[in-house]
N, CA, C and O of each residue as an XYZ file, in Angstrom:
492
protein
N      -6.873    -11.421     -3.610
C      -6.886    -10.109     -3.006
C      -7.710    -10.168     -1.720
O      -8.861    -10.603     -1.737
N      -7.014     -9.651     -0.406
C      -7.508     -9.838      0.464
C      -8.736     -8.772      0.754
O      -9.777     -8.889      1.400
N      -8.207     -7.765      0.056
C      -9.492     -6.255      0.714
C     -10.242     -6.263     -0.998
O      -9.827     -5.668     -1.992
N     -11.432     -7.142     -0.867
C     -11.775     -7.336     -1.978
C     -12.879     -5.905     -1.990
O     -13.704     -5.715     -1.096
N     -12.697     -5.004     -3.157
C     -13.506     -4.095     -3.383
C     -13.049     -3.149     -2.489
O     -13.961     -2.498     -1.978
N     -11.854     -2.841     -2.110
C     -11.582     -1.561     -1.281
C     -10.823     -0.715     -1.724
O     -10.595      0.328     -1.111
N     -10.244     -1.033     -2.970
C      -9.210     -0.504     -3.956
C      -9.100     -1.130     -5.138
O      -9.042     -2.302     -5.511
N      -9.088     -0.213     -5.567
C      -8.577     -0.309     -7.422
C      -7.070      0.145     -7.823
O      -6.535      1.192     -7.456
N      -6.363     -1.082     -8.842
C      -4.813     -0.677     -8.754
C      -5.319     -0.163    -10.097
O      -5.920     -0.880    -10.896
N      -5.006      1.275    -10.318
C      -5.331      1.932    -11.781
C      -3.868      1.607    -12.945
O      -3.723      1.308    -14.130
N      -3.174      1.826    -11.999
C      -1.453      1.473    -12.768
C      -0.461      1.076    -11.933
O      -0.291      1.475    -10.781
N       0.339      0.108    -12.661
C       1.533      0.266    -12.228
C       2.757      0.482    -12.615
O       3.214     -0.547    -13.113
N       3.424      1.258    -12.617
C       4.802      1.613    -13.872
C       6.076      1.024    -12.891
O       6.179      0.920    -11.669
N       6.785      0.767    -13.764
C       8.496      0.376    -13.388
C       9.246      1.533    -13.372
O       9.490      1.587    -14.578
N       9.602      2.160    -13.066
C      10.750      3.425    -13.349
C      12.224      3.235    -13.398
O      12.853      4.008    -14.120
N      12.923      2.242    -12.680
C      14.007      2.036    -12.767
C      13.860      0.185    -12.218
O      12.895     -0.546    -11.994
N      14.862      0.059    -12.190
C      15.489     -1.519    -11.658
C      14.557     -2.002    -10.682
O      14.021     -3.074    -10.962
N      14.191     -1.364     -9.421
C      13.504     -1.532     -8.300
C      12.638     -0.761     -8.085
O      11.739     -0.992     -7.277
N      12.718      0.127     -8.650
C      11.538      1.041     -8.299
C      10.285      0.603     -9.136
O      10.389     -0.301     -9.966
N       9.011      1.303     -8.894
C       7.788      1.461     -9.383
C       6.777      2.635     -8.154
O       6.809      3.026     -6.987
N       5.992      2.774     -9.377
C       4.766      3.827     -9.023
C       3.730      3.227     -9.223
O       3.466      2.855    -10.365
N       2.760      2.944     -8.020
C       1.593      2.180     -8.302
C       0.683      3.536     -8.067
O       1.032      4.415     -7.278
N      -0.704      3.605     -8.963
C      -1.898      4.464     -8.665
C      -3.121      4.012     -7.934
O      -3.738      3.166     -8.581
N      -3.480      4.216     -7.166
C      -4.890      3.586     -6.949
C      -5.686      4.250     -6.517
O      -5.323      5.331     -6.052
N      -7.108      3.883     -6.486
C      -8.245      4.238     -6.106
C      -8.791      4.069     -5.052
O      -9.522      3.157     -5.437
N      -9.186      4.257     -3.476
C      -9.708      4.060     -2.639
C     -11.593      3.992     -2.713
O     -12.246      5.029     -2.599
N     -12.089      2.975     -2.865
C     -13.482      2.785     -3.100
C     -14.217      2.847     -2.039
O     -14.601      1.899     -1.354
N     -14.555      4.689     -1.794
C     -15.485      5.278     -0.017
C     -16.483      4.529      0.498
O     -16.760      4.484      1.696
N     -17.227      3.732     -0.671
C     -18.751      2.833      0.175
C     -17.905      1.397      0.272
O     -18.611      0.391      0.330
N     -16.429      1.204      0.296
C     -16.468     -0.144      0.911
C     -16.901     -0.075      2.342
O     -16.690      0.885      3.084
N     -17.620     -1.351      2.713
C     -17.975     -1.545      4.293
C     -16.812     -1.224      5.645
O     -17.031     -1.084      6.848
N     -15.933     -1.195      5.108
C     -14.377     -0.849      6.394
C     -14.761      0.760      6.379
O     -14.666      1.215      7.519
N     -15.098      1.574      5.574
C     -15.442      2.650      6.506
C     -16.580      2.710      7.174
O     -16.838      3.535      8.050
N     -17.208      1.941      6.828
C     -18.534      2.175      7.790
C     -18.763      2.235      9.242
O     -19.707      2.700      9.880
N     -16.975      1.279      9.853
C     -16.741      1.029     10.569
C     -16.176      1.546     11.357
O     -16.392      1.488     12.568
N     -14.850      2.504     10.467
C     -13.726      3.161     10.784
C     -13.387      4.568      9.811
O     -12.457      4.689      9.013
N     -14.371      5.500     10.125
C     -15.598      5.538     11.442
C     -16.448      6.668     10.513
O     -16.014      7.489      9.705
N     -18.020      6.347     11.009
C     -19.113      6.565     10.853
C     -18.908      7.671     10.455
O     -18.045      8.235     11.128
N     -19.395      8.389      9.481
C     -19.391      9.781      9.520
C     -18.126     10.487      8.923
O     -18.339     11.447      8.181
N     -17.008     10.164      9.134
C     -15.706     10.593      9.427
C     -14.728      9.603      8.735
O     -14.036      8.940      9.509
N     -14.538      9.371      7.244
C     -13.969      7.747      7.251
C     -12.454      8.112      7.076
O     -11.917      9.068      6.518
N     -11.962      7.060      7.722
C     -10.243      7.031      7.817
C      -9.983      5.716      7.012
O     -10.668      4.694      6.969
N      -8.807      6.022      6.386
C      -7.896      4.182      5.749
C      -7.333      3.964      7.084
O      -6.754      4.648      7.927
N      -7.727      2.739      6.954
C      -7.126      2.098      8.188
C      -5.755      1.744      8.079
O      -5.625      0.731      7.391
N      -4.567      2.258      8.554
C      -3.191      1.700      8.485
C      -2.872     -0.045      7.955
O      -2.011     -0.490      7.195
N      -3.569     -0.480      8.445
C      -2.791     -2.229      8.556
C      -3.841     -2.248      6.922
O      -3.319     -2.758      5.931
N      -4.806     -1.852      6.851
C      -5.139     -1.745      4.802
C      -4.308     -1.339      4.206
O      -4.058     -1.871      3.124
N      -3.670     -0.420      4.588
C      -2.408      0.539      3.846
C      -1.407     -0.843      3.533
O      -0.999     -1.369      2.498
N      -1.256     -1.109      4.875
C       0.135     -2.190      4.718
C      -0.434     -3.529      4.163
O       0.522     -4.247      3.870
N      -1.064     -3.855      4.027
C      -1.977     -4.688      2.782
C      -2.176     -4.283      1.624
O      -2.130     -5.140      0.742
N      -2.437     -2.973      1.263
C      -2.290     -2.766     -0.315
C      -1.072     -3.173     -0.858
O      -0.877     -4.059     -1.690
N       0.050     -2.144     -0.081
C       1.483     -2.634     -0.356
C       1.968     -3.765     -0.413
O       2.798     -3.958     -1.302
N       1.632     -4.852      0.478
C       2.256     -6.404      0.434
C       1.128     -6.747     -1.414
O       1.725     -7.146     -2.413
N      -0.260     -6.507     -1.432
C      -0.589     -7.226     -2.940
C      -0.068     -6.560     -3.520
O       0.442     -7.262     -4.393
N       0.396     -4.892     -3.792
C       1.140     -4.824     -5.071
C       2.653     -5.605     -4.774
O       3.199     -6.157     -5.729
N       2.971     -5.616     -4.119
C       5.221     -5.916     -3.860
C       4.237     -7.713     -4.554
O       4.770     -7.875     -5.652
N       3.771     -8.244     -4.468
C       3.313     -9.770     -4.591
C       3.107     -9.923     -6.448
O       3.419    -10.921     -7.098
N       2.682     -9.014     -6.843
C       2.148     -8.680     -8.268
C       3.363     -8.056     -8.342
O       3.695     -8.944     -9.127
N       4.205     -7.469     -8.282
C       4.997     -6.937     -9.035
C       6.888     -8.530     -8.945
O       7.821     -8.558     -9.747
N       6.687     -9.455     -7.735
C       7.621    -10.516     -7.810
C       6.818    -11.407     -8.142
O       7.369    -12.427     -7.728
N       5.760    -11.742     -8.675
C       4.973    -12.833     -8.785
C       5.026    -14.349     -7.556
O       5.342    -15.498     -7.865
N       4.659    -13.910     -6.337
C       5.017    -14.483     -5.124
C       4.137    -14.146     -4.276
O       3.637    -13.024     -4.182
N       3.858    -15.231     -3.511
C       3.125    -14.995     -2.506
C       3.578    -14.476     -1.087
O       4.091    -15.341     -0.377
N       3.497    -13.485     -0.672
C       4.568    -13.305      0.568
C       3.911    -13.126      2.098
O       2.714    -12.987      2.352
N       5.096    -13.171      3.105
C       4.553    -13.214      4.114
C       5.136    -11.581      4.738
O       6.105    -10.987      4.264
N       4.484    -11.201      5.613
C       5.613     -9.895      6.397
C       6.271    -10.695      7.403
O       5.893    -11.403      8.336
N       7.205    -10.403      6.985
C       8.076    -11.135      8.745
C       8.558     -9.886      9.516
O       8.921    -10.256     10.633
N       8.704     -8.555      9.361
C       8.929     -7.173     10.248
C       8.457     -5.936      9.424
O       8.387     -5.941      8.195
N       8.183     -5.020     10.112
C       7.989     -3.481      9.622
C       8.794     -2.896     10.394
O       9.190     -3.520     11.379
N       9.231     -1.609     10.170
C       9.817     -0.520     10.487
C       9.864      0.474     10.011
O       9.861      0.673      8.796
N       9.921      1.358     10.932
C       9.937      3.422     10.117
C       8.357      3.020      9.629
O       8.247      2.656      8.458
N       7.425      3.057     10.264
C       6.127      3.137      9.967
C       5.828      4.432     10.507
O       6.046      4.590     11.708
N       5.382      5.359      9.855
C       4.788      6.655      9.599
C       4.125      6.910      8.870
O       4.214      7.035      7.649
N       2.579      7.128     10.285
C       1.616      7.875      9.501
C       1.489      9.531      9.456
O       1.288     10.362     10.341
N       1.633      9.602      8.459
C       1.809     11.356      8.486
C       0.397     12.190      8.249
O       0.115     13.320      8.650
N      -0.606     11.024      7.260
C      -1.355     12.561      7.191
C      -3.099     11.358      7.198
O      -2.832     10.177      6.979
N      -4.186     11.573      7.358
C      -5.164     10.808      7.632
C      -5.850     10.626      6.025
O      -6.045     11.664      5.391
N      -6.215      9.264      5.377
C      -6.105      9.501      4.405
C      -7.539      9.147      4.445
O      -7.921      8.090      4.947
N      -8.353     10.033      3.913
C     -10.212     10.392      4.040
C     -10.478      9.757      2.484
O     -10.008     10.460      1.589
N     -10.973      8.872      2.173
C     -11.686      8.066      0.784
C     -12.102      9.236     -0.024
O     -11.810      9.518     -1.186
N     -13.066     10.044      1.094
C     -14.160     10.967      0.670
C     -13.579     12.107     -0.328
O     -14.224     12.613     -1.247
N     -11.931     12.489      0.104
C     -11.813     13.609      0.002
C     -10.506     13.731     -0.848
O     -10.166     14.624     -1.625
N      -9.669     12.218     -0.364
C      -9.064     12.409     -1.352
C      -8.403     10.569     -2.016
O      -7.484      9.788     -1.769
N      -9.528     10.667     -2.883
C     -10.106      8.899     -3.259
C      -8.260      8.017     -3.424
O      -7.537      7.157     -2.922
N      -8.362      9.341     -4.817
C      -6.568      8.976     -4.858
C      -5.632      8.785     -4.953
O      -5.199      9.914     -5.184
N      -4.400      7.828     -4.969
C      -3.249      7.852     -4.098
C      -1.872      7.134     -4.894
O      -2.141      6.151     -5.585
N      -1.332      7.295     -4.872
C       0.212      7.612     -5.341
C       1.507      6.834     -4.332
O       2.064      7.521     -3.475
N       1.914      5.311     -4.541
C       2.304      4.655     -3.626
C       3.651      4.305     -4.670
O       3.552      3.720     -5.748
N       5.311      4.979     -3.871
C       6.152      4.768     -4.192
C       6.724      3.710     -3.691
O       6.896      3.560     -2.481
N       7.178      2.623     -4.849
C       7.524      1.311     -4.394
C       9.091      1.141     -4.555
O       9.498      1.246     -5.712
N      10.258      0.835     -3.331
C      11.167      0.020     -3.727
C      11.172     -0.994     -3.207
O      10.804     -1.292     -2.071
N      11.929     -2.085     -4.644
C      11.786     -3.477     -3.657
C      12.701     -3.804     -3.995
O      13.141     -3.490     -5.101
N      13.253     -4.479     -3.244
C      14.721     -5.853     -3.614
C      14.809     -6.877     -2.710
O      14.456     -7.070     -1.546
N      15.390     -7.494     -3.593
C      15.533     -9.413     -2.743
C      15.516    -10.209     -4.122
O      15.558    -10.050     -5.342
N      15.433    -11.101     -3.193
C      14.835    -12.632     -4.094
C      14.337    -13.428     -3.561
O      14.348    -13.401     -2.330
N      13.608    -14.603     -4.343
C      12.721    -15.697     -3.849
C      13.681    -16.278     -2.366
O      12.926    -16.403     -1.402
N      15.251    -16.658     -2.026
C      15.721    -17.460     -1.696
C      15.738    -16.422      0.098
O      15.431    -16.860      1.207
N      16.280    -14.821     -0.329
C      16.274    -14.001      0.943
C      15.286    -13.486      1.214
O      15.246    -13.003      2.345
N      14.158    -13.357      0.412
C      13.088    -12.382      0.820
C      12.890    -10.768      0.313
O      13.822     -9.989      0.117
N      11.713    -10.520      0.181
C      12.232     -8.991     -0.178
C      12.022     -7.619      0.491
O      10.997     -7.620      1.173
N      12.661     -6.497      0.498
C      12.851     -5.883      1.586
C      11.811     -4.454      0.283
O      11.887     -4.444     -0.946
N      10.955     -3.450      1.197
C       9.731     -2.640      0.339
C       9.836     -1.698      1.018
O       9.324     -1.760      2.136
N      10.325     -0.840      0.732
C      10.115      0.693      1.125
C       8.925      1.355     -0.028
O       8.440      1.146     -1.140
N       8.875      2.201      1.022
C       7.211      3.084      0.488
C       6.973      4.389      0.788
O       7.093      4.917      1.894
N       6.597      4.939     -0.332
C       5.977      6.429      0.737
C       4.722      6.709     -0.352
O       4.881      6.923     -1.553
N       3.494      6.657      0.330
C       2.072      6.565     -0.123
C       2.215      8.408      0.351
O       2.864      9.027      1.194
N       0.922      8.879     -1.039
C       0.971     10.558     -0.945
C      -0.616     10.868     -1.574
O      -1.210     10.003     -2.218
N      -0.958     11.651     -1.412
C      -1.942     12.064     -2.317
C      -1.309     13.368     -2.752
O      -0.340     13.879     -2.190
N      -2.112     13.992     -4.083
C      -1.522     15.380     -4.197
C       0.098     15.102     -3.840
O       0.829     14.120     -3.968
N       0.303     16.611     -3.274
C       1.931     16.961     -2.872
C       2.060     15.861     -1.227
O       3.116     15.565     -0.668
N       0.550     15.427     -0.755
C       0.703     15.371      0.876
C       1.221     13.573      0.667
O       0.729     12.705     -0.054
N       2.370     13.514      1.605
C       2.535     12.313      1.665
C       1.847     12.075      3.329
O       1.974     12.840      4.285
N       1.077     10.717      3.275
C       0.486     10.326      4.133
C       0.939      8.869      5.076
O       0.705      8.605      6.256
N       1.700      8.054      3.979
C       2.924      6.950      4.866
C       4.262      7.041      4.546
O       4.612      7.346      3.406
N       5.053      6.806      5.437
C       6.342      6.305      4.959
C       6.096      4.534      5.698
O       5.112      4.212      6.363
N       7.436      3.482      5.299
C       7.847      2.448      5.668
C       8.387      1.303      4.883
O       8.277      0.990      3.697
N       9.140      0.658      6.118
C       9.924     -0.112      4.731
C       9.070     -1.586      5.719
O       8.473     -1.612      6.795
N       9.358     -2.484      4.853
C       8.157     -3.704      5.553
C       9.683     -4.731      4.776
O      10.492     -4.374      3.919
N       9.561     -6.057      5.533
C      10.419     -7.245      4.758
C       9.516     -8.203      4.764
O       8.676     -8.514      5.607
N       9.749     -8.586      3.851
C       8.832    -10.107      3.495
C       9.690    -11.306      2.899
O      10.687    -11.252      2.180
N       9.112    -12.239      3.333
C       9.652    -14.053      2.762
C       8.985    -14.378      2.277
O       7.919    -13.814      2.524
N       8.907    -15.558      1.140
C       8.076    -15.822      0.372
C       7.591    -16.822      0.882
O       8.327    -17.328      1.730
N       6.471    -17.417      0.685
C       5.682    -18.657      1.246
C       5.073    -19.651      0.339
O       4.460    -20.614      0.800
């Protein structure tokens, strides 16, 4: 795990074929807010898109790489403080040989805060 201590995966459920619902926890005294920013803490986007690549990795048992993103939308600022958290809808498909393709839409509450679909190859 690359963002060691910046999240907790509380669950992850399967719902259908490709789908899953991961839960997690955003942990406010990791040191990345201290950074980003003082006072005021924001998830940093490219963490976002790092949570998502370790769960899509844990859920194909694979190590993967991103080779593109697209339809990246940030919709709403997601504060540790205020709202710890978060609710990350997973589809994935592929295989080891094409790679797999991850759409997402991360929410807290009713507020969804990302959309995007990311592709990855395995490495």
């Amino acid at each position: 795990m690359l963002l060691t201590d910046f999240y907790t995966l509380d669950s992850l459920t399967q719902t259908d074929a490709q789908k899953y619902v991961a839960k997690i926890h955003l942990n406010k005294d990791n040191d990345i807010f201290k950074g980003h920013f003082p006072d005021n803490p924001v998830t940093p986007g490219v963490c976002m898109m790092q949570i998502i690549k370790e769960i899509a990795e844990q859920i194909v048992s694979q190590t993967l790489f991103m080779e593109q993103s697209s339809n990246v939308k940030f919709m709403a600022i997601i504060n540790p403080e205020i709202n710890p958290d978060l609710i990350l809808d997973i589809d994935i498909k592929g295989d080891v040989d094409t790679g797999y393709q991850v759409k997402n839409t991360s929410r807290f509450g009713e507020t969804v805060a990302l959309k995007l679909s990311l592709n990855f190859k395995c490495v």
